[in-house]
C-alpha positions in Angstrom: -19.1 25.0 -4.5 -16.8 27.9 -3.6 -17.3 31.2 -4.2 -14.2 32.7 -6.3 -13.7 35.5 -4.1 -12.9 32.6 -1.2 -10.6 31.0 -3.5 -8.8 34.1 -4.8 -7.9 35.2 -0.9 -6.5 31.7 0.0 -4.5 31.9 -3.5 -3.4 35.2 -2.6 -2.5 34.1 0.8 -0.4 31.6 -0.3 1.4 34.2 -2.8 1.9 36.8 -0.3 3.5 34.0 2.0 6.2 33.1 -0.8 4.3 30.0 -2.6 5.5 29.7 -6.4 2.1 27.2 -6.9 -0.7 27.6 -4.8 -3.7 25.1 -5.0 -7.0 24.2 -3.6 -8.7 21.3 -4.6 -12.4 20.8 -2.9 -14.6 17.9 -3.2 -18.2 17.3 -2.2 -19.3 13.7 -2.8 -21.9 11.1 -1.5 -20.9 7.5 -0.9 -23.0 4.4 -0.1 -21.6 0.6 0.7 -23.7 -2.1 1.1 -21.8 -5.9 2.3 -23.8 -9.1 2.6 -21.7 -11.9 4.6 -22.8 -15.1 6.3 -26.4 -14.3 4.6 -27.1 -10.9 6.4 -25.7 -7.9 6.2 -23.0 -7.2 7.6 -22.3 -3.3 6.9 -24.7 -0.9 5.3 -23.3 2.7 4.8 -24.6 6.0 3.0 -22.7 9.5 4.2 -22.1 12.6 2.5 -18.4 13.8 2.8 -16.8 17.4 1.9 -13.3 19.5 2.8 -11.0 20.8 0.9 -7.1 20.4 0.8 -4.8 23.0 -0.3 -1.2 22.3 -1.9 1.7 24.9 -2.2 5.0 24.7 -3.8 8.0 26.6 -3.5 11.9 25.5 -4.5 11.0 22.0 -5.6 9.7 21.3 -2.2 6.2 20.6 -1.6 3.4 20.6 1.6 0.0 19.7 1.3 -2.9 20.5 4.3 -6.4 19.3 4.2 -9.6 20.5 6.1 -13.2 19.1 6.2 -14.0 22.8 7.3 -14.7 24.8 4.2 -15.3 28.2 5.6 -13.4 31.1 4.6 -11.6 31.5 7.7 -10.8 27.5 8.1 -9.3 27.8 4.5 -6.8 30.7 5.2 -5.8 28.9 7.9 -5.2 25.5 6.2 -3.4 27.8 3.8 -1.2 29.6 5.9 -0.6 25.9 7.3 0.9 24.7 3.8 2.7 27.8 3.5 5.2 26.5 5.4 7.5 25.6 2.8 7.0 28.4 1.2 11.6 30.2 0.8 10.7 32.8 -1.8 10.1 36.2 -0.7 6.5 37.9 -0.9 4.4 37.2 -4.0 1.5 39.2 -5.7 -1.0 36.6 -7.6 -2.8 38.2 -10.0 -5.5 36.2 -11.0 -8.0 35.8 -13.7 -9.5 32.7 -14.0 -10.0 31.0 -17.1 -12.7 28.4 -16.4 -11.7 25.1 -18.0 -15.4 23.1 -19.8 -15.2 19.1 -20.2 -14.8 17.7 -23.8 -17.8 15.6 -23.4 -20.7 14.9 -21.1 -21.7 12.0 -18.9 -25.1 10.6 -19.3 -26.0 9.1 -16.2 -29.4 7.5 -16.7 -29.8 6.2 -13.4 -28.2 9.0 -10.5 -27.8 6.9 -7.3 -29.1 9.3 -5.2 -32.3 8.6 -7.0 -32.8 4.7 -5.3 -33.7 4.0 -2.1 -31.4 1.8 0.1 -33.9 -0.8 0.0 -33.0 -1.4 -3.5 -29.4 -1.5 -2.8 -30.5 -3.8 -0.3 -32.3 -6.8 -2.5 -29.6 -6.7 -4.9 -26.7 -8.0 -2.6 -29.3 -10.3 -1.4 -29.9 -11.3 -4.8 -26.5 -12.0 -5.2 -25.9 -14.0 -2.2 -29.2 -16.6 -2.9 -27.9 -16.7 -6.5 -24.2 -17.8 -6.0 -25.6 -20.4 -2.8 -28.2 -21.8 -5.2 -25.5 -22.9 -7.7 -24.3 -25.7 -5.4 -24.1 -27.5 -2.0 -20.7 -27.6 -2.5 -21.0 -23.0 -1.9 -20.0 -22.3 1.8 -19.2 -18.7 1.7 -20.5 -15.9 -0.6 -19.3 -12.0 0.4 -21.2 -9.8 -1.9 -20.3 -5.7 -2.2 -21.7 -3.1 -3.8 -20.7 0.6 -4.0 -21.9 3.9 -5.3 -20.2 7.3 -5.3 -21.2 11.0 -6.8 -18.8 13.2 -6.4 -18.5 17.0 -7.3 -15.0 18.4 -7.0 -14.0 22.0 -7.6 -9.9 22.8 -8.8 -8.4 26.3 -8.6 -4.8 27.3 -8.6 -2.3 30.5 -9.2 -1.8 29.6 -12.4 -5.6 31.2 -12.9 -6.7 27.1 -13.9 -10.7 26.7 -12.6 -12.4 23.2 -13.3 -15.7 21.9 -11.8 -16.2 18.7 -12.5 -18.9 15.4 -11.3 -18.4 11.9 -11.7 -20.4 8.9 -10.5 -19.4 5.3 -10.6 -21.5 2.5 -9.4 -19.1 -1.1 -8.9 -20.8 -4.9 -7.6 -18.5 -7.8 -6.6 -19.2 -11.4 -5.6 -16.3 -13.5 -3.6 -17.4 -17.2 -3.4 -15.6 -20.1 -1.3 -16.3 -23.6 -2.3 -15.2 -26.5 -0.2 -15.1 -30.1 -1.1 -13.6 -33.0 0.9 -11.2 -30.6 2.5 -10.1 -28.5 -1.1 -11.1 -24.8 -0.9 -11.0 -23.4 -4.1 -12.2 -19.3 -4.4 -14.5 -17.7 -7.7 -14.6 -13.7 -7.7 -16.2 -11.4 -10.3 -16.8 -7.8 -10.3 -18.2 -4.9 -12.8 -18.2 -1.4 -13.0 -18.1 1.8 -14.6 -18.8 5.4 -14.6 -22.2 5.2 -14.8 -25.2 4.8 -13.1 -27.2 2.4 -12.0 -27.9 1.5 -15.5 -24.6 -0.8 -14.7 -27.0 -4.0 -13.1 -29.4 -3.9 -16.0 -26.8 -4.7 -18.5 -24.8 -7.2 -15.5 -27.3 -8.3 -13.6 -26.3 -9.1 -9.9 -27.8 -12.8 -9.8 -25.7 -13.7 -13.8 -22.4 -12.1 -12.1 -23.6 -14.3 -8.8 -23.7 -17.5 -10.6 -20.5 -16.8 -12.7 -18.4 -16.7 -9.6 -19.8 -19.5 -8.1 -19.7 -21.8 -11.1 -15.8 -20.6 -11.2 -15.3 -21.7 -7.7 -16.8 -25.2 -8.7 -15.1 -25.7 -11.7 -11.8 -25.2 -9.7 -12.8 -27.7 -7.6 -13.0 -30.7 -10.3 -9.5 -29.2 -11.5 -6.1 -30.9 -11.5 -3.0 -29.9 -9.9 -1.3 -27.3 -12.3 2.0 -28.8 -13.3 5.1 -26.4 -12.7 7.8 -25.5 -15.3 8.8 -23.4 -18.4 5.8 -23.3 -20.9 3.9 -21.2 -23.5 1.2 -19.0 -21.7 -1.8 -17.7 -23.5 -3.6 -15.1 -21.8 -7.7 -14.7 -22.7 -8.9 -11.6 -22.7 -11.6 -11.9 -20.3 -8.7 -13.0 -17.6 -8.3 -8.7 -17.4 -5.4 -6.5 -17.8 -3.8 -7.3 -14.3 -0.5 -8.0 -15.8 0.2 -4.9 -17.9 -1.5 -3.1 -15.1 1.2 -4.7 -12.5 4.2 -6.1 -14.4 4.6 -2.6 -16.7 1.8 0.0 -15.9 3.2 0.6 -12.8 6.7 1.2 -14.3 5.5 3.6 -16.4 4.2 6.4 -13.9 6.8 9.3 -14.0 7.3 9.8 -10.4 8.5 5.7 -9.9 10.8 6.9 -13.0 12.5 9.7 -11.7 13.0 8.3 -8.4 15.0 5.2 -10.1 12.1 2.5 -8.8 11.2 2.0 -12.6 13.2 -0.7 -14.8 11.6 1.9 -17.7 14.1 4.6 -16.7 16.3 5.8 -19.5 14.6 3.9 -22.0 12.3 6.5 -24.0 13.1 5.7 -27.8 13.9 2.5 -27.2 12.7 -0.9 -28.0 11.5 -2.6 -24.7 8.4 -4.9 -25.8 8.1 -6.9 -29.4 6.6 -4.8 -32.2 3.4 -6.9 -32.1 3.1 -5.1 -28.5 1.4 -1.6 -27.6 0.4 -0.3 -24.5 -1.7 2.5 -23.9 -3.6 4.5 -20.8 -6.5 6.1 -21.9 -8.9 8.3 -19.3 -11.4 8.9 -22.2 -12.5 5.7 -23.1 -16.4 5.9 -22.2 -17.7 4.3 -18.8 -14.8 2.7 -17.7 -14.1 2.5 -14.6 -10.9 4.4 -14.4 -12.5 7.1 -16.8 -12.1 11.3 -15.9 -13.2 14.3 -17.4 -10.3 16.1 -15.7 -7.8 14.6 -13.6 -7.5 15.7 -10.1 -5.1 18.7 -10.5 -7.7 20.2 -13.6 -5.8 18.7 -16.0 -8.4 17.5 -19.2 -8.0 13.4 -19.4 -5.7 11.9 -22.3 -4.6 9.4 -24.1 -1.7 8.4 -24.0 0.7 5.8 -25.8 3.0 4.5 -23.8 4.5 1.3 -26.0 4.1 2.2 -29.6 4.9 -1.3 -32.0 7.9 -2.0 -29.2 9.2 1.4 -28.4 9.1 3.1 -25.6 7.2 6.6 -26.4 6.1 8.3 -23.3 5.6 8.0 -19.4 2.3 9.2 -17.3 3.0 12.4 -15.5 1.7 14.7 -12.7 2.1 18.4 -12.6 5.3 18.0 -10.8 6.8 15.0 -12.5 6.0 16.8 -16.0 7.6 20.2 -14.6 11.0 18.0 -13.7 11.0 16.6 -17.2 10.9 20.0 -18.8 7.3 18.9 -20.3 3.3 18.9 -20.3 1.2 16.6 -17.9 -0.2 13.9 -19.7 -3.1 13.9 -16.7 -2.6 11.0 -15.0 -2.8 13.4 -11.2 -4.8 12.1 -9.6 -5.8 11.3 -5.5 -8.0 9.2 -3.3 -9.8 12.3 -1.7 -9.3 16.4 -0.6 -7.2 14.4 2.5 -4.7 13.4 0.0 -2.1 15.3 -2.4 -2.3 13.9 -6.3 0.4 11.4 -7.7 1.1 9.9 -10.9 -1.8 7.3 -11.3 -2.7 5.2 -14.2 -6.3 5.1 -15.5 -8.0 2.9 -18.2 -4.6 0.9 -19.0 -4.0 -2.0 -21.4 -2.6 -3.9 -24.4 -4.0 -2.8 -27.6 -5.8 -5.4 -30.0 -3.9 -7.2 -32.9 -5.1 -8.8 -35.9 -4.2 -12.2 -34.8 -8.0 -14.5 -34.1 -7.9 -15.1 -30.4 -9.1 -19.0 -31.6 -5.7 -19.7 -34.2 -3.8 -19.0 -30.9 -4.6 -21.1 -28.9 -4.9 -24.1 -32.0 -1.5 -22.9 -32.8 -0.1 -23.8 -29.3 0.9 -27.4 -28.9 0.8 -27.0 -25.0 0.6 -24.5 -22.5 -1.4 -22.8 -20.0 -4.6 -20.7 -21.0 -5.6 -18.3 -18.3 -9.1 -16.9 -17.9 -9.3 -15.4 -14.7 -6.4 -13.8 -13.2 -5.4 -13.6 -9.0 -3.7 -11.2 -6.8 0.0 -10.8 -7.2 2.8 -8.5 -6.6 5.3 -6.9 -8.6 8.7 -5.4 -7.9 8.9 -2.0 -10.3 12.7 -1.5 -9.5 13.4 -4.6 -11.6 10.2 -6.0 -13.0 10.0 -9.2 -11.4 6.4 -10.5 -10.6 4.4 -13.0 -8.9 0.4 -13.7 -9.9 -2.1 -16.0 -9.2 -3.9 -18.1 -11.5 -8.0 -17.7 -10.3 -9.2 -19.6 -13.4 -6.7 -22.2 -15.3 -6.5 -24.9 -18.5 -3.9 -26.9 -20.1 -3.9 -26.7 -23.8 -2.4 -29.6 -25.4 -2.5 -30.1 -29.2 -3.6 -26.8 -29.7 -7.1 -27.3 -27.5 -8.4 -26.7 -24.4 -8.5 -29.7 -22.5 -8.9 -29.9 -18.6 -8.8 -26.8 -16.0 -6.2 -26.8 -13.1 -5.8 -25.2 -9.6 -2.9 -23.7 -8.0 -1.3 -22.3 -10.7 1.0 -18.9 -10.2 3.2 -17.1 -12.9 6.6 -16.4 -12.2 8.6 -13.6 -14.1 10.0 -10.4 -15.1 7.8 -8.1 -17.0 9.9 -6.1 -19.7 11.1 -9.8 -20.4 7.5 -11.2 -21.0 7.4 -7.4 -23.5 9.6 -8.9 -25.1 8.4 -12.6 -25.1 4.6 -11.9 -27.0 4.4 -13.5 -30.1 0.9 -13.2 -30.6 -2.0 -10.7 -29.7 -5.3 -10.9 -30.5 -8.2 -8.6 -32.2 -10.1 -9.0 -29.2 -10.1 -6.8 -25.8 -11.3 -7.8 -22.6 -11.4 -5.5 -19.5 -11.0 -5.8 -15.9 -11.6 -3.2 -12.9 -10.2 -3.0 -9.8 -8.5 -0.6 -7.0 -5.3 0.2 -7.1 -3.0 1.3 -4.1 0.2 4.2 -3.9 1.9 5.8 -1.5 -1.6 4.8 1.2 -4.1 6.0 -2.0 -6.5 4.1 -3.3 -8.2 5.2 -7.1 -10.6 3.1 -9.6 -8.4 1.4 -12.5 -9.7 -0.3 -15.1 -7.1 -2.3 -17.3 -7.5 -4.5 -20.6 -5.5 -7.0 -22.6 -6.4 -8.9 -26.2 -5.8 -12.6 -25.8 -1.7 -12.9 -25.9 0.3 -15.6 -26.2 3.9 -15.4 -24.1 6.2 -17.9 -25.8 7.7 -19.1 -22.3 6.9 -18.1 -18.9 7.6 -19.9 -15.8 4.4 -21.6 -14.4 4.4 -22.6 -10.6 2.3 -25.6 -9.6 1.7 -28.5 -7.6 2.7 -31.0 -10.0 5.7 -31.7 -11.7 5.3 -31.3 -15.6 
């Protein structure tokens, strides 16, 4: 992408300005959006973006300068720019890169840049006629679908080089049913890294009809009734709550800056032994899988909650460095505008050996959820809010009638600490998940679980 002459002067620039760490991080990649609302179109978008930002660090403190303007004389500019910091005297950097290789490779059977936007086209479309076909009862349908290759190149003083590519492909279908005044919501989504071999194992029109059929089924619910009750959690209602009620905690920089009800608690017991939690960047085609994370360092595994204990945190360049310790490379950043933070990846609750059937026989009542909402999560304290998309009552240990309105109320290192069962199964969710004004793919995962008591907020007394 760059020749290594280029990078070595802005390197050296950096250096002779005083710079302990000098990096330059550039990325190349081409994105296409397609949205259908109201049965049209609404946005169709394909461009091909490119710059470069450059990072330097120098007594703890640390600047960060982008440019989409890759030339050699733009770059010693930007570079000069971040220099700014920079309290040291003058540096020499002598370099000799060792060029970093990916563990494994990424087949890609179908490329993106190898279908034409008419294709991309029909499948929203698709979409759209299958969810409104499900039902009069379908008033709105918002259908997305996204595509991104991306080639990024990482060099810094400490003579690190990775090139890396990646391509994920992700469809989502929002559906509104309305029914005698009730408005009840369905929403699906897939994707992976991978290519457009993603729709022929999930075809748009099944995924279509899933959400719709969810937004129906909602609207021949009852009223979810409120109060202290076992929860069981499928697997197929996604990892949202580890991602939100504990990931989140988890990521080094939250931990160091006292935001994280984790802090202080390595070696110690914070979830029941039944209970592991793990981020894992390797796992393959997920949607929050890397090769390298975005400061070069090779994606992980790594065990966060091990049988209960608290084991280890996910950590940056900089967080890591602070701790006296290796990144566990979880760096990462929404583009070259944007300087890398601790991010989770592939995050989730590991399977049991419980069978996700004898948990929910063995509850005498509760709520099973299927399909998890939106929510929000304060990491300074754990406490939690999240909707309920998809809802039943359990009563004498089966599944009798789904419900609406339902939210769960609650503190996550309490509901660690409240699982009594998990699962052999594991069911994954994707999403987007925003820091500090970044956005980056997750993906997150949970076994069906079983929290012995969790508040439940409804519209019905229980």
């Amino acid at each position: 992408m760059l020749d290594k002459e280029v990078i070595e002067k802005v390197l050296k620039e950096i250096a002779r300005r005083g710079g302990e760490f000098g990096e330059v991080y550039v990325e190349e990649r081409v994105v296409t959006n397609v949205l259908c609302e109201d049965n049209k179109i609404e946005s169709a978008y394909s461009g091909r973006e490119k710059g470069a930002g450059i990072r330097v660090v120098s007594a703890g403190n640390t600047a960060y300068a982008f440019t989409n303007d890759i030339s050699e004389s733009s770059l010693l500019k930007t570079a000069r720019l971040a220099a700014h910091v920079a309290r040291s005297g003058e540096r020499e950097a002598i370099l000799n890169f060792s060029v970093q290789k990916p563990k494994y490779e990424l087949e890609i059977l179908k490329p993106p840049s190898t279908v034409p936007f008419e294709t991309r086209i029909e499948q929203v479309l698709t979409g759209n006629e299958a969810a409104r076909a499900v039902g009069p009862d379908v008033q709105q349908v918002s259908v997305g679908l996204g595509d991104v290759e991306k080639k990024v190149l990482i060099a810094n003083s400490l003579g690190q080089w990775t090139e890396d590519s990646l391509t994920r492909v992700r469809f989502m279908v929002n559906v509104v049913a309305i029914r005698d005044g009730l408005i009840q919501t369905g929403y699906d989504s897939v994707g992976g890294v991978m290519g457009w071999e993603l729709l022929d194992d999930c075809p748009p029109d099944e995924l279509a009809r899933i959400a719709a059929r969810r937004a129906l089924l909602m609207l021949e619910s009852r009223p979810c009734p409120a109060g202290r009750m076992p929860v069981v959690m499928a697997a197929e209602a996604g990892g949202t709550m580890v991602h939100e009620a504990c990931g989140h905690g988890l990521e080094a920089d939250l931990v160091q800056k006292g935001l994280s009800v984790y802090r202080g608690k390595l070696g110690q017991k914070v979830a029941m032994d039944c209970v592991s939690v793990i981020d894992d960047a390797t796992l393959a085609g997920k949607y929050g899988s890397i090769r390298f994370d975005d400061e070069g360092i090779p994606a992980q595994r790594t065990v966060l909650i091990d049988q209960g204990v608290l084991v280890d945190y996910m950590y940056d360049r900089l967080t890591a460095s602070k701790d006296g310790r290796e990144s566990t490379g979880n760096g990462r950043r929404q583009s070259y505008q944007d300087k890398p933070i601790p991010r989770m990846t592939n995050t989730f609750i590991a399977p049991g050996k419980d069978d996700p059937e004898a948990i929910i026989k063995d509850t005498p009542r509760g709520l099973l959820v299927k399909k998890m909402g939106g929510g929000q999560v304060n990491t300074a304290n754990g406490d939690f809010v999240f909707e309920v998309q998809e809802g039943y009552m359990i009563e004498d240990g089966e599944v009798k009638y789904p419900v609406r309105g339902a939210t769960l109320i609650g503190n996550g290192p309490e509901v660690l600490n409240n699982i009594d069962r998990v699962g052999s199964d594991l069911g994954f969710g994707i999403g987007v998940c925003g820091k500090d004004g970044q956005a980056v793919p997750v993906a997150d995962a949970q076994p069906t679980i079983r929290i012995k008591q969790l508040t439940v907020g409804g519209t019905s007394t229980s």
